[in-house]
N, C-alpha and C positions, 0 to 999 in steps of 0.2 A: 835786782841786780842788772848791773849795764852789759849785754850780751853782744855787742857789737862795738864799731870804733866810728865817730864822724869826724867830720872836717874842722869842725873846732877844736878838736883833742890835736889832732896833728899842728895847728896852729901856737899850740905852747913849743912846739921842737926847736932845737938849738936855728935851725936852719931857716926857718919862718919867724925870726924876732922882726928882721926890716920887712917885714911886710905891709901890704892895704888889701885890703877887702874893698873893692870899687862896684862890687854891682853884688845882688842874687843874697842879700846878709839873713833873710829869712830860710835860707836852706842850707845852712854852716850846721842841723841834723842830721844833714844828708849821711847813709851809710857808706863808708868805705870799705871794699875789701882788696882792691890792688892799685897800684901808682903804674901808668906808661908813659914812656916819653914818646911823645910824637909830634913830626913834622913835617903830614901828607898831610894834602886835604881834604881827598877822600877818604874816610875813618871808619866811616859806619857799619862796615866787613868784617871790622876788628873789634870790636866792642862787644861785651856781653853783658854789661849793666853795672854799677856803683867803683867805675875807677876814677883816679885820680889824675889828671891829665896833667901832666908839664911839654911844656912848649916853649922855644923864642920865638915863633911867627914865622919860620922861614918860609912857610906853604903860603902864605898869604901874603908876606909881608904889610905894608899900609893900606892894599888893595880891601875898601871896608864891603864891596860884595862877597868877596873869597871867605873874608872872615866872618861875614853871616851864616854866610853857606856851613863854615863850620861849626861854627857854632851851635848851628840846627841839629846839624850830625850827633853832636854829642847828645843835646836835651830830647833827641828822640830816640835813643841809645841808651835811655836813664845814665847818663855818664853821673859821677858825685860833683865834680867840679875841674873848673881850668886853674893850671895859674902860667902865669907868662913873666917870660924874663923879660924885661924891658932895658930899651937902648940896642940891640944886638940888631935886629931885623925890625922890630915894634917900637916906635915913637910913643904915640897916640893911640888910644882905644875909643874907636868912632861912638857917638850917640845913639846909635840905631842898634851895636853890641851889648851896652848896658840896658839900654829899652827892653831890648830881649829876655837878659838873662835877669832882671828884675821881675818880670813877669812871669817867668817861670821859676823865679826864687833856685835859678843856679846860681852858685857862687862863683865870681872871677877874682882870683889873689894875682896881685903882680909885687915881681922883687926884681928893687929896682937898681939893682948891681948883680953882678955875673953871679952865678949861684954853680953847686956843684950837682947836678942831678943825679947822676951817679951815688952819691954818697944820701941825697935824700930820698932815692926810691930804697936803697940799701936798710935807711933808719926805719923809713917806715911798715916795709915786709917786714922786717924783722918785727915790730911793733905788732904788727898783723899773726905771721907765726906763733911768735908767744900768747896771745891774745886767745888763739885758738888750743894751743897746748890746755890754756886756764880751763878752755870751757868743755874741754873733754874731762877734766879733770871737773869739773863744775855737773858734767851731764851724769857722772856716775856718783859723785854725792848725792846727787838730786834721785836716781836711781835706787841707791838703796833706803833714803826716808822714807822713798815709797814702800819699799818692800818690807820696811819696819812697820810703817804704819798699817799696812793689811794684814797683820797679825793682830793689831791691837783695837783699831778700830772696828763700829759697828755700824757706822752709816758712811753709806760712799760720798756723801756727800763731802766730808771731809780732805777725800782729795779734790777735788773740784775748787773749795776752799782753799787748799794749798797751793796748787798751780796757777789763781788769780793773785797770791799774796805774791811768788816768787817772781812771775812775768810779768806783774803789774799791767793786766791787759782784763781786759772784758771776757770770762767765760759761760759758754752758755752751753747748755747738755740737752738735748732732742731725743728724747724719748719716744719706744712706741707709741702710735696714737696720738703722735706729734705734739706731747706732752716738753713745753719746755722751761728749762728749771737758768735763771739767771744768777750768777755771781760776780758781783755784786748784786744787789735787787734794785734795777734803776726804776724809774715815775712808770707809770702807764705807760704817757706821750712817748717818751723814748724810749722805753721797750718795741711800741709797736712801730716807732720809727728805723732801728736797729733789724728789726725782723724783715722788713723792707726791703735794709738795705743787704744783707744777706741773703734773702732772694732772689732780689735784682745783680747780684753781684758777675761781673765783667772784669775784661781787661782792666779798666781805669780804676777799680778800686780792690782789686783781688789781693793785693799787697799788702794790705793791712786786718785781711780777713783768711785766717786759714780755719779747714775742718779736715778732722781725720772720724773715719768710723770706728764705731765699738764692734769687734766680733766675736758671738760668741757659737761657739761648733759649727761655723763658716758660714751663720748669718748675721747680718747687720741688723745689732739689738738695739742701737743709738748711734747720735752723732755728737761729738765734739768739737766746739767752735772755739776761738778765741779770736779776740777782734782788738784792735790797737787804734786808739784816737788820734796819737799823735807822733807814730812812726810808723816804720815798712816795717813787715817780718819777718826775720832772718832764718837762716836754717836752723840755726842753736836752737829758736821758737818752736819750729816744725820735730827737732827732734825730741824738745821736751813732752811736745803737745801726743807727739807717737808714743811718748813711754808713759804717760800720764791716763792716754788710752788702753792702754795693757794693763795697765793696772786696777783703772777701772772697768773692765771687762770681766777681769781676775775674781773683781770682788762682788761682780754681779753674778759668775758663774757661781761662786762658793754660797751666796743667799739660794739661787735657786736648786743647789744639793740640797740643802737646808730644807728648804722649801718641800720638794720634792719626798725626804725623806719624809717629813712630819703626816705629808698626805698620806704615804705606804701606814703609819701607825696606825692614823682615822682612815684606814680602809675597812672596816667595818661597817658604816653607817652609811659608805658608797655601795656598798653589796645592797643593803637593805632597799639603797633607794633604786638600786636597778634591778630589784626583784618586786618594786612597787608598793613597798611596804609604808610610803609615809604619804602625806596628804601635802597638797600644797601649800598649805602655811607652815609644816614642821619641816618642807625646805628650807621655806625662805628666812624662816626661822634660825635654821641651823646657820646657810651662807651669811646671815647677814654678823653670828657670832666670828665665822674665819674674816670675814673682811666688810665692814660697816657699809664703804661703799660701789662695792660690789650689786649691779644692775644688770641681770640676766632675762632676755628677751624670748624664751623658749630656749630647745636645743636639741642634741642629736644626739645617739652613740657611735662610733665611731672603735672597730675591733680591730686589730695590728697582730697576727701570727707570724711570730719566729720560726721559721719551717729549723725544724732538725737536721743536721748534717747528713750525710750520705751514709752512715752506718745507725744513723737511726737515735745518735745521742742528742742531746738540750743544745740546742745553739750554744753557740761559746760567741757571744756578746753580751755589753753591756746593757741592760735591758734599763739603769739609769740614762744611758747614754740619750737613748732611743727616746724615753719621756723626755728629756729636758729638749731635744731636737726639734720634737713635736711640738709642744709647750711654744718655746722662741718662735717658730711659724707660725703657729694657729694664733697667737696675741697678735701677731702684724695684720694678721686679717677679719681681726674684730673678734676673736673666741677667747675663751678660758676655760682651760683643760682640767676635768679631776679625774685622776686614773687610779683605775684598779688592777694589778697583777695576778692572772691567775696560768698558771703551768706554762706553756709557752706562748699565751697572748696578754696583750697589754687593752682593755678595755677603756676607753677615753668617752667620760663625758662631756659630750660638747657645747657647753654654754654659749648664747649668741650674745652678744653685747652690741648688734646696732639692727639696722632693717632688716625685717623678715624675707622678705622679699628675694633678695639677692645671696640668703647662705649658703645656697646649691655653687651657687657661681665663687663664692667667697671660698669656700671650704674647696673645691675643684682645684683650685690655683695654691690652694696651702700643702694640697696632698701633691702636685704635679711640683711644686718647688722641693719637697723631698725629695721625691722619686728623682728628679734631678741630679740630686746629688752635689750642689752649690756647697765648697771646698770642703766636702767629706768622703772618700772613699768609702768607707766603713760602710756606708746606705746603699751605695752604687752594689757593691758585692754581697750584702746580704740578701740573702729572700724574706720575700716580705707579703703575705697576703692580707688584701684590707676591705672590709666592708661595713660600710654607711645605713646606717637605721633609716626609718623615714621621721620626717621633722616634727617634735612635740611642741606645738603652741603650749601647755603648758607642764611647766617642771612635774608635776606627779603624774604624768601619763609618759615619763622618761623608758619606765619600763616596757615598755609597744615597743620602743626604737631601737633597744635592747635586744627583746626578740626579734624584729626585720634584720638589724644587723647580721645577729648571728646567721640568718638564714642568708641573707645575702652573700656574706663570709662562704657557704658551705656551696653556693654555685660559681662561686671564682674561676674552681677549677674545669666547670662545665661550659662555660662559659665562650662561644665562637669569637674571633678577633675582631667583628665585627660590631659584636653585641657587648662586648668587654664594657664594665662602669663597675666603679665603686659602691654605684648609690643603688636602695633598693626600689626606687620610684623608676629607673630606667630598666629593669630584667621584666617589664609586662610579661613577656609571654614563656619568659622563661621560670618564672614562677607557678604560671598554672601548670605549664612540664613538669614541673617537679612533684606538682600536687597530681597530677597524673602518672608520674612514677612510681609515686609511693602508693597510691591507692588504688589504681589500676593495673593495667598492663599494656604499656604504651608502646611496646617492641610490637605486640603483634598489630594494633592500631597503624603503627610504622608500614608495616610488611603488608597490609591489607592495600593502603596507598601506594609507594611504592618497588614495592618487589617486584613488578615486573623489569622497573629502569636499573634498579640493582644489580640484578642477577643477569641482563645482557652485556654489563661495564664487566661484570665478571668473565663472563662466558667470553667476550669478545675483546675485552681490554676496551671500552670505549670510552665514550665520553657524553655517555647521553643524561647522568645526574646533573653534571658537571654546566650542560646545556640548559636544561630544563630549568636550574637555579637561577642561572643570568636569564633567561628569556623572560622570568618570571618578574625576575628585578629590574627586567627595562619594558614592565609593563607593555610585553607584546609586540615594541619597536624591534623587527627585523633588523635595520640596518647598524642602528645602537648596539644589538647584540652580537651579530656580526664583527663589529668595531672590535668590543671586548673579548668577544673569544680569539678575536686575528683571526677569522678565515672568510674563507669569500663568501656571497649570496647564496650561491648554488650550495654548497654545502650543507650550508644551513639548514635550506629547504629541505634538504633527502635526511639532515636529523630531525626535521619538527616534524614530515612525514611518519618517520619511526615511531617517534614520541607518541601520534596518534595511533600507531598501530599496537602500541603498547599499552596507553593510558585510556584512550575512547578518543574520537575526537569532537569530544565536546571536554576536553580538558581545561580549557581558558574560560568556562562559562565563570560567571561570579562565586556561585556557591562551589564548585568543584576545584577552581583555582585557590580559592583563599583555602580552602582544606589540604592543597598539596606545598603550599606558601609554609603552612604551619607544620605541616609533616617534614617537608624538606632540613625547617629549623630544628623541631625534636630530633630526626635525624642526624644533624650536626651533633646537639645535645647531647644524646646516647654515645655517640662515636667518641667526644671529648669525657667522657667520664668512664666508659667502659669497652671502648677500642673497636666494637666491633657488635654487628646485630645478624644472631643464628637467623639463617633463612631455611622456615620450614612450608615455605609457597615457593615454588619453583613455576618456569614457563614452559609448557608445553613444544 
C-alpha cells in the first residue's frame, strides 16, 4: 500500500492541469506532507522538510543570484518542490536554477497564468488530512491481523513475512549473537552490501533505513530493520514497524514461557546432573536430543535466592519472571541457561557457548546488568542473593561448581563490602574462615591476636582497630594513612605508639603482620555473620 502522497499525485489536481515540469522530473517521488506559500528569501528558519512551496518570485524577482540563493535554501531544507507563478514578478527561469534543481532531482512546476493559491494549499491539506485519517484507519487494520495472527501462528517468522509483503520494503531481524534473518532472502553480494550499509548509516542515508528494538522484560532481545530502495520513510513506516515490534516481541516472550515451562518438566535429569550423576557423553548426549545444534564450551552453576519477606513467608514473585530475565541476559553474553527450582532458589546451569577465557568477565556484566535493574523495577526491589560455582572445563564435573556455588551463596552474607563477589574463585581467604569456623575455633584465634586493640576501642571509645586496618592497607606509608583517616602526622604517631604498646612492636614484622592482616579480616567475617566477638582476654 501507498502510505504517503508525492508530487506527481498532486499534479493530476484540478488546479495543476496548465502546468510544466522545467527542471528536477526525477524526484516528482518526492514525499509531501504540507504546501507554504512563500515570498521571503530567507526560508531556511521555516522549513522542517517535504513541503510544497508556491511562490511568484517576489523575493527575487529576475535577480538569478537571489533565486539561487533560494533555491539552495530549499534543497537543503529537503523541501519536496517549488512551483512558481510566472508573468507576475518571474519572466524567465535562469540556467543555472534548472542546473541545480536537475541535479538534485528537485522539481520546479510553473503555471503560467495567475493561479489561486489559496484554494490550492486548501485542496491539497485537505488531500493530506484525509490521507492521514486513511492511515490511521490503515494502522489499526494492520494492528489487529497482527493480533490475529499470534493466536494462530507458530513461527515468528511469519510476521516478518507480513510486514515486508504490506511495506514493500526490505526487512531484516538481528538476533542475539548478531544472528541475522533477511526478508526477502537477497544474493550474498547484496546482503553483505546491505549490512554495510546499515552500519555505516548517517545523516545522508538514514531516510530510507529505520530500526526499532525488540524488548523483552526491559532488554533488547533483537532488532528490527526495514530498508527502502526507492523512497524516504515516513512515520506511517516507523509506526507500523513499532507495532510489528510488539508483536514480535509478544511472540518471542510466549515461545520462551513455552520454553521455560518444558525445562521445569525435565527437571529431573538437571538434578541428576548437578548431583553428578551422568558422565560426559550422557550429557552431550542428552543436549544434543533438546537442540542438535547446541555447542557448549564448559560451564558454571550459578544459584539466585529469593529472600522471604519480612514475616518470614515465600517471596511473592514470579520466580518465571526471574528465569526468563536471566535467560534474555546470560544469551546476550554468550550462555545458555538450564534451571532448576528448588524452594526459594532458582539453580542456573551455565553453559558457555564461546572463549573460556573471558566467562568470569562475560558472566560479571550479565549479573551487573540485572542487578541494574535496565526497565524493570520488580529486580531493583527484590532481594536477591547470588553465588557463582567455579568454572567446569568439562560438562560432567558440573557437579564441583554446584557445590562451590552453594558454598559461595552461604558467605554472601559474611561477606565485608570490600570483599563482596559473586564468584567463588574471588572469597580466597574467606573460605579458609569459614573452614576455620566450622572446624575450629576462630573467635578465640581472633582474641589471641587482637584483643588487646579491641578491648581499648571499648574501654576508651577509640579508634585504634579502625587504625591498625588502614595502616596495614597502606603497607606502612605514614602519610597515605594519615590521608585516609583525615588526621594529622602527630596523631598518628601517638596511635602507632599505642598500637606497639599494645600488640609488641615488632608488629609489622612479615610473619606477625600478615597474621594480624588475616585476623583483622576474620574479624570483619565473624562481626558480619554474627554481630559481635565475647572477649574472655581482657588488658590488664
Amino acid at each position: 500500500m501507498k502510505s504517503y502522497i508525492t508530487i506527481d499525485e498532486i499534479l493530476n489536481r484540478k488546479h495543476f492541469a496548465q502546468t510544466d515540469v522545467i527542471a528536477g522530473a526525477k524526484g516528482l517521488h518526492r514525499q509531501l506532507k504540507w504546501v507554504h506559500i512563500v515570498e521571503s528569501v530567507q526560508i531556511s528558519n521555516l522549513l522542517n522538510g517535504h513541503e510544497l512551496i508556491l511562490t511568484t518570485g517576489l523575493g527575487f524577482k529576475d535577480d538569478p543570484e537571489h533565486f539561487v540563493s533560494f533555491l539552495r535554501q530549499l534543497i537543503e531544507r529537503h523541501a519536496a518542490g517549488l512551483c512558481i507563478e510566472m508573468g507576475t514578478h518571474i519572466h524567465n527561469i535562469p540556467d543555472a536554477v534548472t542546473k541545480l534543481a536537475d541535479h538534485h532531482h528537485f522539481p520546479i512546476i510553473l503555471f503560467h497564468q495567475e493561479v489561486p493559491f489559496v484554494e490550492i494549499t486548501q485542496d491539497v491539506h485537505s488531500l493530506i488530512i484525509n490521507k492521514q485519517y486513511q492511515l490511521l484507519s490503515d494502522l489499526e487494520k494492520y494492528s489487529q491481523q497482527l493480533n490475529k495472527m499470534l493466536l494462530e501462528i507458530e513461527d515468528c517468522q511469519q510476521i516478518l513475512k507480513f510486514l515486508q509483503v504490506y511495506l514493500e520494503v526490505q526487512v531484516i531481524a538481528v538476533l542475539s549473537g548478531n544472528k541475522a534473518d533477511f526478508f526477502p532472502e537477497p544474493k550474498a553480494d547484496e546482503k553483505e552490501a546491505m549490512l554495510l550499509k546499515i552500519g555505516n548509516r548517517d545523516e545522508n542515508n538514514k531516510s530510507n533505513i529505520a530500526s526499532q528494538p525488540v524488548q523483552i522484560l526491559g532488554e533488547t532481545y533483537a532488532e528490527l530493520l526495514i530498508v527502502a530502495s526507492c523512497r524516504e520513510l515516513n512515520e506511517f513506516d516507523l509506526l507500523i514497524l513499532d507495532r510489528t515490534a510488539n508483536a514480535f516481541a509478544q511472540h518471542l516472550l510466549r515461545d520462551l514461557y513455552v520454553k521455560e515451562k518444558k525445562m521445569a518438566e525435565e527437571s529431573e535429569w538437571l538434578t541428576n546432573w548437578l548431583e553428578g550423576e551422568y558422565t560426559d557423553e550422557v550429557i552431550k548426549e542428552q543436549l544434543s536430543f533438546i537442540d542438535p545444534k547446541l555447542r557448549l564450551n564448559g560451564g558454571t552453576v550459578c544459584i539466585c535466592k529469593l529472600s522471604p519477606d519480612s514475616g518470614g513467608q515465600p517471596p511473592n514473585v514470579d520466580s518465571t519472571y526471574f528465569k526468563l530475565l536471566f535467560r534474555t541476559v546470560f544469551e546476550q553474553f554468550g550462555f545458555h541457561l538450564f534451571t532448576v527450582e528448588v524452594r526459594h532458589h532458582l539453580i542456573f546451569i551455565v553453559g558457555n557457548k564461546r572463549n573460556k577465557q573471558d566467562w568470569k568477565e562475560r558472566m560479571d556484566g550479565a549479573l551487573s546488568r540485572i542487578h541494574s535493574g535496565n526497565g524493570s523495577e520488580r529486580i531493583r526491589t527484590s532481594s536477591i542473593s547470588i553465588g557463582v560455582g567455579k568454572f567446569a572445563d568439562k560438562l560432567g564435573s558440573i557437579h564441583l561448581s554446584y557445590q562451590t556455588a552453594k558454598e559461595t551463596l552461604a558467605l554472601q552474607d559474611s561477606l565485608s563490602k570490600e570483599g563482596k563477589s559473586y564468584f567463588y574463585q574471588d572469597l580466597h581467604m574467606y573460605r579458609m574462615m569459614s573452614l576455620l569456623k566450622k572446624h575450629g575455633n576462630l573467635e578465640e584465634t581472633i582474641q589471641e591476636y587482637l584483643a588487646p586493640v579491641i578491648e581499648y576501642d571499648r574501654k576508651y571509645n577509640g579508634d585504634m582497630l579502625i587504625t591498625l586496618k588502614t595502616y596495614l592497607a597502606c603497607n606502612g606509608s605514614k602519610q597515605e594513612t594519615s590521608k585516609k583517616l583525615f588526621i594529622v602526622r602527630q596523631t598518628l604517631y601517638h596511635r602507632i605508639e599505642k598500637l606497639e604498646l599494645l600488640l609488641g612492636e615488632n608488629f609489622m614484622n612479615s610473619d606477625r603482620r600478615l597474621a594480624l592482616e588475616f585476623m583483622l579480616m576474620a574479624h570483619d567475617f565473624i562481626m558480619n555473620t554474627e554481630g559481635t566477638i565475647p572477649l574472655q582476654h581482657k588488658i590488664e
